[in-house]
C-alpha positions in Angstrom: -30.7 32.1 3.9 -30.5 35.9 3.8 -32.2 36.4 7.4 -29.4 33.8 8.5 -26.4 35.7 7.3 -27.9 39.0 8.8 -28.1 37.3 12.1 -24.3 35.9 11.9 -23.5 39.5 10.9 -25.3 41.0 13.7 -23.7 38.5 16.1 -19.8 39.3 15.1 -20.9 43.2 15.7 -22.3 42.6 18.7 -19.4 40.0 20.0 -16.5 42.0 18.6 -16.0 45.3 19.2 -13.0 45.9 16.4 -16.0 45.4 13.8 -17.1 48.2 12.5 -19.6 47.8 9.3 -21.4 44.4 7.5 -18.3 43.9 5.4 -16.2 43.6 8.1 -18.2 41.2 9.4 -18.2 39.0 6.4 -14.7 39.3 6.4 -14.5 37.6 10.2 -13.2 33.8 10.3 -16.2 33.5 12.6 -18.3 34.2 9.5 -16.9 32.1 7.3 -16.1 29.1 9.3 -19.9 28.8 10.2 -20.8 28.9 6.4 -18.3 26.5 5.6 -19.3 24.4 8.6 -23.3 24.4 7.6 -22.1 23.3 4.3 -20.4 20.4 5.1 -22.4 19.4 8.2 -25.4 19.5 5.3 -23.4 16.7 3.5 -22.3 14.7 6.4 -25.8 14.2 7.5 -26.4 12.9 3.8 -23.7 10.9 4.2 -21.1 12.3 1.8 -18.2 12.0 4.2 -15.5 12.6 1.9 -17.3 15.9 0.3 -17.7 17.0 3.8 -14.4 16.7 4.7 -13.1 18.7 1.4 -15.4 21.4 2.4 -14.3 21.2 5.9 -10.6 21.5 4.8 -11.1 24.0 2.6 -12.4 26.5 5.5 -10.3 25.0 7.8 -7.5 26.5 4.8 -9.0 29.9 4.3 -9.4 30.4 8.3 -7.0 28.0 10.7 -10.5 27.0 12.3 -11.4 23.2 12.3 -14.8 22.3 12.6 -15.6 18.4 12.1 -18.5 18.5 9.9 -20.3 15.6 12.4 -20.0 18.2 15.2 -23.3 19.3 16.5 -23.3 23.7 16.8 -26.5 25.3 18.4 -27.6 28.9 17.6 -25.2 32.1 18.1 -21.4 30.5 18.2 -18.8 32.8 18.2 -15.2 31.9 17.7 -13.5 35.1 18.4 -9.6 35.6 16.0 -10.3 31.8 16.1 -6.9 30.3 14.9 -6.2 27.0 16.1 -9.6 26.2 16.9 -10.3 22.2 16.9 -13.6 20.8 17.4 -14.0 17.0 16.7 -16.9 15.3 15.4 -18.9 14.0 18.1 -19.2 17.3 20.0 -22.1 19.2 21.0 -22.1 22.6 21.4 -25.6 24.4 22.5 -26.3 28.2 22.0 -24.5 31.7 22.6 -21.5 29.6 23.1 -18.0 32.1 22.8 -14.4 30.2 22.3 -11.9 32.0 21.8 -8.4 31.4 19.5 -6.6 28.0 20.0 -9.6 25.9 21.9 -9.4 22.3 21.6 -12.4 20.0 22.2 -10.6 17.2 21.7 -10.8 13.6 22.7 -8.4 11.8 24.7 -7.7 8.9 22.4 -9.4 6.0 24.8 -13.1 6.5 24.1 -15.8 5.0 21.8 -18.7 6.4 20.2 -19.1 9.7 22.1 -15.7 10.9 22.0 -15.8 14.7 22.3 -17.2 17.5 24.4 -20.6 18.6 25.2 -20.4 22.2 25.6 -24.1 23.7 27.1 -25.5 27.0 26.7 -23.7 30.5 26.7 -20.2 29.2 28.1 -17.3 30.9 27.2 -14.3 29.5 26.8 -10.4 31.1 26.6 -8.1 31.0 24.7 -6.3 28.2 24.4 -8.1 26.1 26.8 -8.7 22.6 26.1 -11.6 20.0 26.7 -10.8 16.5 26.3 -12.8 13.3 26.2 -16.7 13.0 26.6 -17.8 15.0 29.3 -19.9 18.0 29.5 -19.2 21.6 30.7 -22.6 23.3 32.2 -24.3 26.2 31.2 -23.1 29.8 32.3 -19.8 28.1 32.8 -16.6 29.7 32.1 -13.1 28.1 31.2 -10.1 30.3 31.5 -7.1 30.5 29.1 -5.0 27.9 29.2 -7.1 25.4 31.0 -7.1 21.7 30.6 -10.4 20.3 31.5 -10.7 16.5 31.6 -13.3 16.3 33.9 -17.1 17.4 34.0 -17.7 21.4 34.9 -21.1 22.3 37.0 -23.0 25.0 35.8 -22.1 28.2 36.7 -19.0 27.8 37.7 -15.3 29.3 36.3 -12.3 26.6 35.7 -8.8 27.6 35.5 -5.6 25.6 35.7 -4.1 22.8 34.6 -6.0 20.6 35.5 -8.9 22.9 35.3 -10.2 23.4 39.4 -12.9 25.3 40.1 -12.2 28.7 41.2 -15.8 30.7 41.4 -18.9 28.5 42.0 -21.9 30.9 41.2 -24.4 28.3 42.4 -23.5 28.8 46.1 -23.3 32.8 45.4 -26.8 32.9 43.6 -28.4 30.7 46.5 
């Protein structure tokens, strides 16, 4: 448990340059959202929904990040000032993922089962961007502010816009 908060502390350092000591670092919504998020992910995999969900509310309370406790977080998420962060139950997020303050990954309402975003390896996504409906966005790929994605997002590739369009394609520049 101790080697896991080190690395969480180690991460918001690295990822956020206005931290300057440990304590800071515990201090960081990113911090606590995560340890609020294991928690209740723990006890909705035990099936003790409505614990989960009190857990969940209370850090969604103490932080203005939402984290469904059915959502599925890899290694290394960072949720940078991280107010008005949403992500719903049945999303998938892999490793060294970055979102940044009010990120949706939402669903659009007309789904079944898989509802919510798959979000691959080290993507970064900005603020206020928002992912909707089960699709997935590829690894190395970035989503700028603002965006609306609704559709899937190759692999190393930036989205902007609304919708989202493709505006750098790194797989034709790395070729």
């Amino acid at each position: 448990m101790f080697k896991k908060i080190k690395e969480e502390i180690n991460l918001i350092k690295e990822k956020d340059p206005s931290i300057h000591s440990d304590m800071e670092a515990l201090l960081h919504p990113s911090f606590k959202i995560k340890m609020y998020y294991n928690i209740a992910h723990k006890l909705y995999l035990k099936n003790h929904k409505v614990l989960a969900r009190h857990v969940q509310n209370m850090g969604k309370r103490r932080t203005g990040i939402e984290i469904h406790p059915g959502a599925t977080i890899g290694k290394n998420l960072f949720i940078d000032h991280g107010t008005g962060v949403v992500i719903g139950e049945t999303a998938i997020i892999g490793d060294n993922v970055t979102l940044f303050h009010g990120v949706t990954l939402g669903t659009t309402g007309k789904e079944k089962g898989k509802r919510h975003p798959t979000i691959e390896d080290n993507v970064l996504i900005g603020a206020n961007a928002t992912v909707l409906g089960n699709l997935t966005i590829g690894e190395n790929a970035k989503v700028g502010a603002g965006a609306v994605v609704v559709h899937n997002v190759k692999k190393n590739t930036t989205v902007t816009g609304v919708p989202a369009k493709v505006v750098r394609d790194y797989n034709k520049v790395v070729k």
